[in-house]
N, C-alpha and C positions, 0 to 999 in steps of 0.2 A: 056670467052671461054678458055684460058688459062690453068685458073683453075682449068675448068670442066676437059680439056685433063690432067691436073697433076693428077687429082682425079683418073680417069678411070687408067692412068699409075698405079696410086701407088697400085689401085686395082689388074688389071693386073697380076703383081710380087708378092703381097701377096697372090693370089692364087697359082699363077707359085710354089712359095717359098711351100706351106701348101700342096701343090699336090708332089713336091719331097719329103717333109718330109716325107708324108704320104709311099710314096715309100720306101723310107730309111727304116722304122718301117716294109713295110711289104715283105721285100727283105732281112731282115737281114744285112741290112749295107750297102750293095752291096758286101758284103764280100763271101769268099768260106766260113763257120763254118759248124764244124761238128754237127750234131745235139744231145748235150749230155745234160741233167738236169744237174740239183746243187745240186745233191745226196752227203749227209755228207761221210768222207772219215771215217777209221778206226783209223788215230793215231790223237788225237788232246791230249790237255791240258788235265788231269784228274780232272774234279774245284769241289768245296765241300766238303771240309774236315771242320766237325765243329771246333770248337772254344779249342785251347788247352790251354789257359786259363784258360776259365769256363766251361768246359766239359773236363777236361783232360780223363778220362777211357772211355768216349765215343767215344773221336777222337782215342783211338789205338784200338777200337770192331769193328766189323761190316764193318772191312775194310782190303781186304789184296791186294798187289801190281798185282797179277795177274789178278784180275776183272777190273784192266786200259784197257789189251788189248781186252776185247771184242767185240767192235765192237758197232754198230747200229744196230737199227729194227728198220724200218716204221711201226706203231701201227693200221696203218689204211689198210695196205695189207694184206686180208687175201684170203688163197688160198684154194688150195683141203689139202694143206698137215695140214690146222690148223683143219680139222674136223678129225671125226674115220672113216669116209668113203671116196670109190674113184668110181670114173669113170665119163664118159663122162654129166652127169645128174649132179653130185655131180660139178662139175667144174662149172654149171650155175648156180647152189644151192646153192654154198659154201657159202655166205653173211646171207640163212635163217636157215640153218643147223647151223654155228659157233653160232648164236645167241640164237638157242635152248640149245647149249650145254653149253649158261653159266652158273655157281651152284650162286642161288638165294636163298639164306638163310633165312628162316620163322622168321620173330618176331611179330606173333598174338598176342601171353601176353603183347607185349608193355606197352600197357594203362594200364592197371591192374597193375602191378609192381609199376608203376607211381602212380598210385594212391593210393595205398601202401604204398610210401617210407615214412619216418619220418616227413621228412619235409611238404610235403602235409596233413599226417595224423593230425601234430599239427596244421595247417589252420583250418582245418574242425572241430577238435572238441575243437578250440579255445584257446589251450596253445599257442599259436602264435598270437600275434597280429595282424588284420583283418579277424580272425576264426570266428565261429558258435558264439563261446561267448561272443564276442561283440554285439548281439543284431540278427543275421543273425540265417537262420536255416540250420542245417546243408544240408539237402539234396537239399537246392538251394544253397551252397557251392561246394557241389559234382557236380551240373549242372552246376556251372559256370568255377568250373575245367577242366569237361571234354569241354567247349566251348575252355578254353584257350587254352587246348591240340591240339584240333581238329586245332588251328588257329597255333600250331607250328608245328607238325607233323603228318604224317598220315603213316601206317602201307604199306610199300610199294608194289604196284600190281605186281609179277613174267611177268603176261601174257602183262602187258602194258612196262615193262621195257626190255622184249626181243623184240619185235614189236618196242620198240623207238630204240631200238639198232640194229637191222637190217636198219630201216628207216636211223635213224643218220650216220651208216657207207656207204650206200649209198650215200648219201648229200654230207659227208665229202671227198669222193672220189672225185667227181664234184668240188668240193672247195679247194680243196686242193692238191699239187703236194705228198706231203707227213710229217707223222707228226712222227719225229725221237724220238725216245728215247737209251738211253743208256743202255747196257744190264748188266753193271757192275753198276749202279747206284741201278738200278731192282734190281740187288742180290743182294745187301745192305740192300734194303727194303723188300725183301721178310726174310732175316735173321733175320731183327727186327722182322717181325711180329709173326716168331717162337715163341720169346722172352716170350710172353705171355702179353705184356703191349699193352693198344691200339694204335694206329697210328692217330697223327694228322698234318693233313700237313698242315703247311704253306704259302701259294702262294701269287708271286704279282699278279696284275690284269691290263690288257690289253683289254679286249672285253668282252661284254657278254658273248657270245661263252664261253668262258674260262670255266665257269659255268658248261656246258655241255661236252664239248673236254678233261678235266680232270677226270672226272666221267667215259666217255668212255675209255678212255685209261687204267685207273687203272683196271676197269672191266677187259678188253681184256689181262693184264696179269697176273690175278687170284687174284686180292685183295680184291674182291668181291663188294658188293652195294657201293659207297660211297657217307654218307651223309653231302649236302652242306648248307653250311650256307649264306641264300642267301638275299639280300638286300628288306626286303619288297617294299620301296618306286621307286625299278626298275621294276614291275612287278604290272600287274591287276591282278584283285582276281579271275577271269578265269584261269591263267597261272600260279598264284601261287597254285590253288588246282592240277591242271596238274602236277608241278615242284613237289610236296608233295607225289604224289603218285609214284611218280619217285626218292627219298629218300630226296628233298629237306627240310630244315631247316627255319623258318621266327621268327624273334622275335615279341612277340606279344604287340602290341601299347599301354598295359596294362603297361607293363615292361619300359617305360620310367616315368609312372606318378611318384609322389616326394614318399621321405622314406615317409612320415608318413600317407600316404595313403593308405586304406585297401583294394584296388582292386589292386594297386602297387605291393602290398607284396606279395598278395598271387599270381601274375602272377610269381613275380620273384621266389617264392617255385616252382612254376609248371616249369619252365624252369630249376632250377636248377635239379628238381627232373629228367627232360626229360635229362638233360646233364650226369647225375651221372650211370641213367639206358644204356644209349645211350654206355659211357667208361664202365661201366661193361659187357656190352654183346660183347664189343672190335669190333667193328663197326670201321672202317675209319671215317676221320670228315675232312673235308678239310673246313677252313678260309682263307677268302681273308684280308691278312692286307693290300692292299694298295687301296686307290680308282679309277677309271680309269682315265686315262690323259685325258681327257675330262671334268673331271668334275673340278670345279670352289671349290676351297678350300684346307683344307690340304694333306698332302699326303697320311700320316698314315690314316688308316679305324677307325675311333670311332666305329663304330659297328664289325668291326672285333676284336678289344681291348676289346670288352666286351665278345663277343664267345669266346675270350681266356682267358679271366677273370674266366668265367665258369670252363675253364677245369683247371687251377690254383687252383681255392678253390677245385676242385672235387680229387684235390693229395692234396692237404693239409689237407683238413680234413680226408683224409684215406679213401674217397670211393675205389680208386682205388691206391697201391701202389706207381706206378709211368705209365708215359706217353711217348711215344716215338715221338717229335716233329721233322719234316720232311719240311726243305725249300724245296719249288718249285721254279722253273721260267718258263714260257710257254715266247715265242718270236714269234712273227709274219714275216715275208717279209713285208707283208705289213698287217694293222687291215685291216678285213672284212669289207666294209665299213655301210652297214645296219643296223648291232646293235649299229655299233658307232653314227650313225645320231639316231635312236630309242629313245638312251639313251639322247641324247641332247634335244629329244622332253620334250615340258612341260607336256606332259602325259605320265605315266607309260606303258612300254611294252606290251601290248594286245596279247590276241593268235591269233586271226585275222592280227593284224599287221607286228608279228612274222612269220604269216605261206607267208604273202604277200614278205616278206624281202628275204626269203628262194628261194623262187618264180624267184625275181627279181636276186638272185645271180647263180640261176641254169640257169635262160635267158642270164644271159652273161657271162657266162662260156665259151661259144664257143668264142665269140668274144674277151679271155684276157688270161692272161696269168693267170695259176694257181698260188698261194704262198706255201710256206713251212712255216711250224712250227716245234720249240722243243722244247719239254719239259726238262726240268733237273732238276733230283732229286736228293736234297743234302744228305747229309753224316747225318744217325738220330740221335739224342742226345738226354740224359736224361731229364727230365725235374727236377726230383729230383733233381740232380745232379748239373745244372743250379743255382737253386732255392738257395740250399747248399752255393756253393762257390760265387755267383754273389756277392748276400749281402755285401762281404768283398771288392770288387770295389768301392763299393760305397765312394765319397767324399762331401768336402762342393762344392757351386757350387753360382753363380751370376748373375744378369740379365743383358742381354746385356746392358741395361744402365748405372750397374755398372762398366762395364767391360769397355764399348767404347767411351761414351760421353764426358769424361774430354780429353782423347787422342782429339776425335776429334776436339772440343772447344782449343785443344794445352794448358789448363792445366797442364798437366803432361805429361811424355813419358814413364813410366814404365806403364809395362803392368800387370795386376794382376795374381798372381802365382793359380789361380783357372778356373774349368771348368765353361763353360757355360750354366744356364737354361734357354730350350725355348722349350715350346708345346702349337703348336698350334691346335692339337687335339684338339676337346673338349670332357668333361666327358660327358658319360651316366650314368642314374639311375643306373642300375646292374653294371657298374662299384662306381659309387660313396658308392654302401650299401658295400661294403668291407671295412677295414682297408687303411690308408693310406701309411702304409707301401706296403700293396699288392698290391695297385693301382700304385704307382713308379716301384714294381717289374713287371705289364703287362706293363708297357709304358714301361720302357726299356728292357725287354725281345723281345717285338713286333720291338720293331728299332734294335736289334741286327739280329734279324731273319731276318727282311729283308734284312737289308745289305746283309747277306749271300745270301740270294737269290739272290738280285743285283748284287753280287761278282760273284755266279756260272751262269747267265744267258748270254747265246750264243749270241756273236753278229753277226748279220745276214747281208749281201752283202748290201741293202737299208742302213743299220745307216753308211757303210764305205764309198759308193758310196754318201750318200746325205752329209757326212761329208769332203769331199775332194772337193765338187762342192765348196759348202757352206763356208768352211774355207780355205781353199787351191787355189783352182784355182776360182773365185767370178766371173770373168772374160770369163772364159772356158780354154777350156784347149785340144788340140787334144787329139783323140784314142788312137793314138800309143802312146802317154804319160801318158796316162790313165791307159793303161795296167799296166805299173812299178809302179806307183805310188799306185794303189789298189795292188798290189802283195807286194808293199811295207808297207802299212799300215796294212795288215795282218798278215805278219809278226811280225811286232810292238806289235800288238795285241795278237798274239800269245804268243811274248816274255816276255809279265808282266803277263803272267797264268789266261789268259781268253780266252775262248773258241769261235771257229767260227761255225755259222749253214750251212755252203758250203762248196762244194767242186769240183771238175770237171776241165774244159777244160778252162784256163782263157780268153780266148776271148769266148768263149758261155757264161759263168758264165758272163761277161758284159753283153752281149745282152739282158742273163736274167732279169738283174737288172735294166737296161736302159728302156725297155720295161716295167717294172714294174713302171718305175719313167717318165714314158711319159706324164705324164701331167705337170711335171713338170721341163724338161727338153726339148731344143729342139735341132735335131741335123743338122748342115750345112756342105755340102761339099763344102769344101775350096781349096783342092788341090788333084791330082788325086790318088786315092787309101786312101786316110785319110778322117777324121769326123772329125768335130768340135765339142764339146758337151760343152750344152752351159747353164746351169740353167736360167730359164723362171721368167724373173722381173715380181716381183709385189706381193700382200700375199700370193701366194704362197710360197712363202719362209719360211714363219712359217712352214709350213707342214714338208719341210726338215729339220729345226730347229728342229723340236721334234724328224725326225726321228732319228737325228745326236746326241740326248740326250743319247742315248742306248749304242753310244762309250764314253760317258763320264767319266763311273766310271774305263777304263782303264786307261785312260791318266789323272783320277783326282790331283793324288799325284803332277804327274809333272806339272799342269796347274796352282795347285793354287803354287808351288814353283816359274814358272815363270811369273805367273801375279806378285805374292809379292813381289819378290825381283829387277828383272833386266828387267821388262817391260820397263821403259825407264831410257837409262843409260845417265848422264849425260844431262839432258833436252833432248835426243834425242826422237825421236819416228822410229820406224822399217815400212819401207812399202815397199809391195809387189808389182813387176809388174802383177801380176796374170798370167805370161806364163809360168811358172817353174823359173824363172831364181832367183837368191839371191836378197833377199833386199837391200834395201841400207840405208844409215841414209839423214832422212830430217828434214828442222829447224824444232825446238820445236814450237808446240803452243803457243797460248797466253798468257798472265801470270795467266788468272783467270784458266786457265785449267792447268798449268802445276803439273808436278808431283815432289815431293819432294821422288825420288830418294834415292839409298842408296850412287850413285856416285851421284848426283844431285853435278855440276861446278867442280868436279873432270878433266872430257872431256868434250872438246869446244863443241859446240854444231853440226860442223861440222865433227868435227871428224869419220875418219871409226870406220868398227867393230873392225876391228885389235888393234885398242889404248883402247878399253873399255877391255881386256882380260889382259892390263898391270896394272889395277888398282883391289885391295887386295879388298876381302868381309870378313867382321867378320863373326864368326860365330853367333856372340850374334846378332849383326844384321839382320843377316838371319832369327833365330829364332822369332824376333819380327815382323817382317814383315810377318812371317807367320799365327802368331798369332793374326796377326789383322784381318788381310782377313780371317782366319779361324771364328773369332766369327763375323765377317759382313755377313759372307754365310749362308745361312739357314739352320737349322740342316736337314729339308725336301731334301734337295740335297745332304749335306756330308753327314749322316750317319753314322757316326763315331760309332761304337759299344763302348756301357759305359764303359767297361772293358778297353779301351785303353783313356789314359790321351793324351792330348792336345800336352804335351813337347814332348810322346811318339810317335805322328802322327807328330811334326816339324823333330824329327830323320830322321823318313819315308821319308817322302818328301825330306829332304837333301840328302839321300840314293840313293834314284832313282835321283835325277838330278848327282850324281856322275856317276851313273852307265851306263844313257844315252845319257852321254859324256857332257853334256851343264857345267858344272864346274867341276874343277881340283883342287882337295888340292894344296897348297901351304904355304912352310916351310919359315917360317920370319928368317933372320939373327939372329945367336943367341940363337934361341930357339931349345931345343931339338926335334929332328926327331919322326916323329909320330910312324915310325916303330921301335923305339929304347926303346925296355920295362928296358934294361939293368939297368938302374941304377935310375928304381923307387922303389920306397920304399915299398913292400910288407906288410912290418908288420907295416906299421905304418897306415894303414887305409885296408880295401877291396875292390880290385879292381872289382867286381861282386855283382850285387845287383838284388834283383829279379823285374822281368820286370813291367812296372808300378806303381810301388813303390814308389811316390814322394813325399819324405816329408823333412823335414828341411836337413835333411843329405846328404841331394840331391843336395843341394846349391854348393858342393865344385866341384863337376863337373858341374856343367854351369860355375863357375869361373873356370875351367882349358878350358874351351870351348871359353873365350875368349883370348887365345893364337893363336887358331885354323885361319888360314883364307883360302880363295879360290880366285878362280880367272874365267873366261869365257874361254872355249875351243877354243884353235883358227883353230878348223876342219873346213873344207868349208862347211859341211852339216847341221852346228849348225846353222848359222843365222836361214834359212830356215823352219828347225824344231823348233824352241825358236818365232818364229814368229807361227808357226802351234799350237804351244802348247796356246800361248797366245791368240788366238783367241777362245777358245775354252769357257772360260768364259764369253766373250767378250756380248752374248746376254743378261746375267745375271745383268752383272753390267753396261750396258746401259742403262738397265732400272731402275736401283734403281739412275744412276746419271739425269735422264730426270725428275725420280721422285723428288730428291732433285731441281733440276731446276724448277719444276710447283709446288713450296710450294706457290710460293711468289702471282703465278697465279689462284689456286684452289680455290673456293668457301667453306670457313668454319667457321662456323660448318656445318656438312653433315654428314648423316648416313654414315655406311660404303660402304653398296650397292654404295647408290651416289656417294662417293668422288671415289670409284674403274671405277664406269663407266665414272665422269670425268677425271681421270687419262689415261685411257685407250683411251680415243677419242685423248687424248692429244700425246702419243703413237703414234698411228694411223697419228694421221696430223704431226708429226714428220718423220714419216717413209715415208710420201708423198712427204717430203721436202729434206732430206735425203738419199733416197733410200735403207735406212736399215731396210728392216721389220722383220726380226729376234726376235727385242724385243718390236713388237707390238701385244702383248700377253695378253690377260686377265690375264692365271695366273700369269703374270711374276709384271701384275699390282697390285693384292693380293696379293704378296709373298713382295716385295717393301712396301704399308701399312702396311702389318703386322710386318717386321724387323723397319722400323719407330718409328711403336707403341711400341716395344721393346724396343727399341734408348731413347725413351721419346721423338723423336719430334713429334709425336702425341700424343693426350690422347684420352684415352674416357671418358664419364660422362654420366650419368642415365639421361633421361629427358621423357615429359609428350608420346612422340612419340615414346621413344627407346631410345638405345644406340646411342648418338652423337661423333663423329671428330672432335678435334679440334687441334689448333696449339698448342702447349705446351710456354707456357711465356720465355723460352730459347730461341727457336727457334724461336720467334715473329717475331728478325729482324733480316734483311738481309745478315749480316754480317754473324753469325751464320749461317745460310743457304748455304753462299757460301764457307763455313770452309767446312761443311759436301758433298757438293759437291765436293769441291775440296783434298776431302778425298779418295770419291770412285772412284774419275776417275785418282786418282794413280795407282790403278789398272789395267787403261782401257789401251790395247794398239791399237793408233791411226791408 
């Protein structure tokens, strides 16, 4: 009886509990707020300037400091003033009127020209190997052309693209608060397109949607059709002839068969011939390089590597001069949730299922808050141009096994004076029929482009709010503390020149976001006038973990400086009471965990923060330690643009922890003053060398760099944020350390499938046991394999089933295993 009354109580109060929440959420706090959106402000960060490197005359065109102040436009507001007509009629019109007026440019001849061009013509009458003269007749050559054609493009319909563009901006108003673009970025792009070269943009990928929401947008400010290059295997063959007639892009299933196959060859002629006529008639092309966070593998698009492959050889051989390549970024509040579950199904996107998703997201529009999007569009840059200077970056380069395994094994401790190679793309056919010089130049063209995108995209209220629950306060953290601390990480973010997608009234602008993050947060009144806000145990916390990826590439530089270097000083580890208040130092772990430190027994293990700030860091040191964690982290996550060397990014990094107070130079007895140029020796070497230029002469300055040392800020805000920094990895190299822990327990040999889904379970019941589900991640369980397989402590081998998993004969015993373990959880702070 007992029991049952404990049972009923506990019931009781968790309704009691989920009916004030419920209040809370629909009372606005209990708070007075004024009722203001998250409408972008006019002065932010100007981000997107390409590459002065490898594009220097592109970075000083097409750019001048007065397009910073122009402002925003929502893309999706249109009124009576975007039509040529007014009045009371035209004001309820406005949505089918603006969609009549937009200019829909004829390309009937398409196909013909296509079938035309050189390339197709030597198919057909068999100077080209898999032509007519191989045994085939021509005029079932020509039919099997034009089926290829019809399976890539189709001649787009005027009357179904204004009718989906009124419909779509409809929809998109219901779904959306609003979708900002920049008005100075716009006249960037509209000044390229003067140019006379075509426009291909760039973009990462977040949602299906993207797909359609770019295409819109570009329309809405006169760039005219643009045609997308879109993933066949997301789409049924219903929605891909829909998507076609609407300027969509498919590569045809011809085009992956081997070089020496004659149905191969002549798809890849037809495709090329479609890409050559496509940039001669200077049409937009928008590719997706990246694939969606959802899906299970690399990061880079193999299939967007090969759409850009296309338009590479289409300037190299001279169809078209040159190309005007254009990063995007599109950002969410929050992804749409429909297409992202879609895409997850094991079946391709259907128009029935598409028109049902639509459906389901205008039904609960009333009942949720709308999200924001924006778009940004980077600074355009030559592709010639690129192409020109990149080549000359180029170095020798090593595989991570070269690079990390003898360190790790404690072999040796020098670290190799070379970059790292690692893709885990894989090739396609139209990529592989190129030279392999061309093929190095779209892999690292495509990873420089993104970066840039990564670098100009907005971070938006969700990645700051899910990244302060998440790494900051894990615990909760009241409102009122809430407030300073997002007003304070924006700032931050502001301050390393990356842009915010919000702006408004900072207690609405929470509500906003809080509301958006309701299922994943809950909130308690504690005390009268305040909120507790609390993040919601259990996997949900992966969700926040991805959202909280999006602030990564701000605070990258500084997170992997202080995961490498002073994560734990002295055997210490840092831990947070999670209420705002300063860390404090508690004993070190175990000895199989501990970290070997660059003070490791420097300071007692008790020791405060105050005594680690009296003990010197080399700079050679520092540098090493950067560079390990630099080739342990995925190229998929840094991103490093080729053009910038390795020594060139350890600079960086030391840079900004200078700048962000966490280390201080410090002058050794002795030694000349760092600001004392006075009585160096000018003519007897140069002191100026040009930027990334590392080669043997390079030597004498990392040996004047071992003079150099530093030391730990002793500000009261440093612990705090040296702890904020170093969590930021933290889900990362969890995983690869739980990975190194269940070698000894995995089942192998196993395909990769298998040993990932073992992996992953393994995750999982960790995070049950733990409470950290952060890095109970599929991908994060892929990414771990795959750096492994890297490492050599995996291999693979052919076998009668497939490619197998196995242990690598180094890594058999245990020993070895717990080297590598207790490599990557130097890293981790406790």
């Amino acid at each position: 009886m007992d029991t049952i009354l404990e049972a009923r109580l506990h019931t009781q109060q968790k309704s009691s509990q989920n009916g004030r929440e419920t209040s809370l959420w629909s009372s606005g706090f209990g708070m007075k707020l004024e009722a203001v959106t998250p409408f972008l402000g006019k002065y932010r960060p100007f981000v997107g300037r390409c590459c002065q490197t490898c594009t220097p005359k592109s970075w000083e065109s097409l750019f001048h400091r007065s397009i910073m102040d122009l402002g925003f436009c929502n893309a999706i507001l249109v009124k009576e003033e975007n039509t040529r007509f007014r009045g009371w009629l035209v004001r309820r019109l406005c949505y089918f009127l603006w969609s009549l007026e937009q200019h829909i440019p004829p390309c009937q001849d398409a196909p013909q020209k296509i079938m035309e061009s050189t390339g197709v013509q030597n198919v057909i009458s068999g100077r080209a190997p898999g032509g007519a003269g191989e045994g085939q007749v021509p005029n079932l050559v020509k039919k099997e052309v034009q089926r290829i054609l019809g399976h890539i493009q189709a001649p787009p319909c005027p009357f179904l693209l204004r009718l989906f563009s009124w419909a779509l901006l409809r929809f998109l108003n219901c779904l959306f608060l609003n979708v900002q673009l920049h008005k100075g970025q716009m006249k960037m792009v509209h000044k390229a397109a003067q140019a006379g070269s075509p426009l291909v943009f760039l973009s990462t990928h977040k949602s299906l949607l993207d797909g359609i929401l770019l295409p819109f947008v570009l329309l809405s400010q006169g760039l005219g059709v643009l045609r997308v290059a879109w993933d066949p295997r997301a789409c049924s063959p219903i929605l891909r002839a829909l998507l076609r007639k609407l300027g969509g892009l498919f590569l045809p299933p011809e085009a992956n068969l081997p070089l020496d196959s004659s149905e191969g060859v002549l798809a890849r002629a037809v495709i090329h011939a479609a890409m050559e006529q496509l940039l001669v008639s200077r049409q937009p092309l928008l590719i997706f390089l990246e694939e969606l966070p959802g899906a299970q593998g690399p990061r880079l698009s193999a299939l967007g590597q090969a759409w850009l492959g296309l338009v590479v050889e289409a300037v190299k051989v001279g169809i078209v001069p040159d190309a005007l390549l254009v990063p995007v970024a599109i950002t969410y509040d929050l992804v749409p949730d429909a297409p992202r579950y879609a895409h997850h199904a094991s079946a391709p996107l259907g128009l029935w299922t598409g028109a049902l998703a639509v459906l389901r997201s205008l039904r609960g529009w009333g009942c949720s808050h709308r999200v924001c999007v924006r778009v940004q569009l980077a600074q355009p840059f030559s592709l010639q141009e690129y192409t020109i200077n990149a080549r000359s970056c180029w170095g020798s380069r090593q595989t991570l096994e070269q690079l990390l395994q003898p360190i790790v094994l404690g072999q040796c401790t020098a670290v190799p004076d070379t970059e790292k190679e690692q893709e885990w793309t894989p090739v396609t056919q139209p990529l592989l029929a190129l030279k392999e010089e061309d093929q190095c130049l779209i892999r690292r063209l495509s990873c420089h482009v993104l970066n840039a995108s990564v670098a100009s995209s907005a971070v938006m209220s969700t990645a700051i709010m899910a990244t302060l629950l998440l790494f900051k306060h894990p615990k909760g953290v009241f409102l009122s503390q809430l407030l300073g601390e997002f007003s304070w990480l924006t700032e931050e973010t502001l301050l390393r020149g990356f842009d915010v997608g919000f702006s408004g009234q900072l207690r609405c602008l929470l509500q906003h976001t809080l509301s958006l993050l309701r299922a994943h947060v809950a909130l308690l009144r504690v005390r009268q006038g305040d909120l507790l806000v609390v993040p919601r145990p259990g996997p949900g916390l992966m969700d926040l973990a991805r959202l909280s990826t999006e602030l990564l590439p701000a605070f990258l530089s500084e997170a992997v400086g202080g995961e490498s270097q002073v994560l734990r000083v002295g055997g210490m580890c840092i831990r947070s009471e999670g209420n705002g208040s300063l860390p404090h130092a508690c004993p070190p772990p175990p000895p199989a965990c501990a970290v070997r430190g660059l003070l490791a027994g420097r300071v007692p293990p008790e020791g405060p923060w105050e005594l680690q700030g009296i003990e010197l860091l080399s700079q050679n040191e520092l540098y090493r330690q950067i560079l390990l964690l630099l080739h342990l982290l995925p190229q998929d996550l840094l991103l490093l643009p080729p053009c910038q060397s390795s020594y060139c990014y350890c600079q960086e990094v030391l840079d900004r922890l200078i700048q962000c107070g966490l280390l201080v130079a410090e002058e050794t007895p002795g030694s000349q003053l760092a600001c004392d140029t006075g009585r160096q020796r000018l003519s007897a070497k140069l002191l100026w060398k040009p930027s990334g230029d590392f080669t043997d002469s390079d030597s004498d300055d990392f040996e004047e760099a071992e003079g150099r040392y530093f030391r730990l800020s002793q500000q009261s805000r440093c612990p705090d944020f040296f702890l904020f920094l170093c969590r930021l990895l933290s889900p990362l190299l969890k995983a690869f350390a739980q990975a190194a822990a269940f070698l000894h327990q995995g089942q192998l040999p196993d395909s990769e499938s298998g040993y990932v889904e073992q992996l992953f379970q393994f995750l999982q019941d960790t995070a049950q046991e733990e409470g950290f589900f952060e890095c109970a991640d599929p991908n994060l369980a892929i990414s771990a394999i795959w750096t492994f397989r890297d490492l050599g402590v995996l291999q693979q081998t052919q076998s009668p089933a497939g490619p197998m998993l196995h242990l690598s004969p180094t890594f058999a015993s245990r020993d070895n295993q717990e080297k590598l373990e207790q490599f990557i959880r130097q890293f981790i702070c406790g």
